[in-house]
C-alpha positions in Angstrom: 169.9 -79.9 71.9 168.4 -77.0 73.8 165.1 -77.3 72.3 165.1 -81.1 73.1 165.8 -80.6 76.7 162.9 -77.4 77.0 160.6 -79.6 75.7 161.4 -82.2 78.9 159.0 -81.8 82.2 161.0 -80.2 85.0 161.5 -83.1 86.8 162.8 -85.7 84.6 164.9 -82.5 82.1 166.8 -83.1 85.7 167.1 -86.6 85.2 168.3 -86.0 81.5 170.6 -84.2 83.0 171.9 -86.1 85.3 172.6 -89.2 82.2 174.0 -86.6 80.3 176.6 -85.2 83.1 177.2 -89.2 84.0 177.8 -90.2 80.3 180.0 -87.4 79.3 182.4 -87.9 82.6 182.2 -91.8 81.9 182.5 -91.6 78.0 183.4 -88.1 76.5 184.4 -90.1 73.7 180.9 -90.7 72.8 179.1 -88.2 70.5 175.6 -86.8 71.4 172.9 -86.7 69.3 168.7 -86.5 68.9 168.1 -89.6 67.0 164.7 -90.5 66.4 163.4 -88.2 68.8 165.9 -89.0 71.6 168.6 -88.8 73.2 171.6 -91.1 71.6 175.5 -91.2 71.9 177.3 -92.6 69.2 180.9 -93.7 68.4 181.1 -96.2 65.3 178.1 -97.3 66.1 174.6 -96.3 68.8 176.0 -97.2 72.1 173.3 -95.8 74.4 170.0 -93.6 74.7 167.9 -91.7 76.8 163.9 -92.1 76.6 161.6 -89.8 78.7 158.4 -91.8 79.6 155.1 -90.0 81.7 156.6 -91.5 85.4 160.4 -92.0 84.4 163.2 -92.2 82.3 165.2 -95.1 81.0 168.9 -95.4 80.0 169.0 -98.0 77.8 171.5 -99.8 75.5 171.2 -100.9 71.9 173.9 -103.8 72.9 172.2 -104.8 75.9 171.1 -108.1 75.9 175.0 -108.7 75.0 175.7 -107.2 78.2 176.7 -108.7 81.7 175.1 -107.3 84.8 175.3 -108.6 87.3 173.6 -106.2 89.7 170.4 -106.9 87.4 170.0 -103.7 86.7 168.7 -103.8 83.0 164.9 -104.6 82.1 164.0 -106.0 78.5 163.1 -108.9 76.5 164.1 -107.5 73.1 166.7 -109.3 71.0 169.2 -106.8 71.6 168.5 -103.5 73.4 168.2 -103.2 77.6 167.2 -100.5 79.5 167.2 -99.0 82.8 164.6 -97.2 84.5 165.0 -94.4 86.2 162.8 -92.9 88.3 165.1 -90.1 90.5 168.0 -88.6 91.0 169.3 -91.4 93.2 168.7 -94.0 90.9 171.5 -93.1 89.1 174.2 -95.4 90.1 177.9 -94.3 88.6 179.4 -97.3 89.1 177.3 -99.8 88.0 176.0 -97.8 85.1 179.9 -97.2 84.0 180.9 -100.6 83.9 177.7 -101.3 82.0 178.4 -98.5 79.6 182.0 -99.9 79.3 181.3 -102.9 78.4 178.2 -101.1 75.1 181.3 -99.2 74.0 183.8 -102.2 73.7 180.7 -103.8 71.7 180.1 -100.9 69.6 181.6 -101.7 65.5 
């Protein structure tokens, strides 16, 4: 995991950061894991990821078109997976990310 997060930009390696620190107070339950060159938790199944872009980062969900939001938070067209992008530190919203991550999890297997 280490070598994962030197290999991140100082800016957004704080933004990984900060999804890691949210998803393991919201979900310890969740495993971590690089899965195809990312960041991924797992329980039965993927639940959620983290991929760094040039400008930002998005936290996305492989369940995530099966998701309600109704803050409109996630971005997407795909047949299943949603994402959010986040851009800074602020943009990370506990509460509405939680009860989106809630909902991935009682998806999940």
């Amino acid at each position: 995991m280490e070598s994962y997060l030197r290999g991140i930009e100082g800016g957004k390696r704080a933004l990984v950061e900060g999804l890691r620190k949210f998803v393991a107070n919201a979900a310890p339950q969740l495993e971590e894991k690089i899965k195809w060159g990312n960041l991924t938790w797992t329980a039965r199944g993927n639940v959620c990821w983290v991929i760094v872009y040039g400008d930002h980062v998005d936290f996305g969900f492989f369940a995530g078109a099966e998701l309600k939001d109704p803050k409109g938070l996630l971005e997407g067209t795909g047949k299943k997976l949603r994402h959010i992008k986040v851009y800074a530190e602020g943009d990370i919203k506990p509460r509405e990310f939680a009860a989106l991550l809630k909902q991935a999890i009682a998806l999940d297997g």
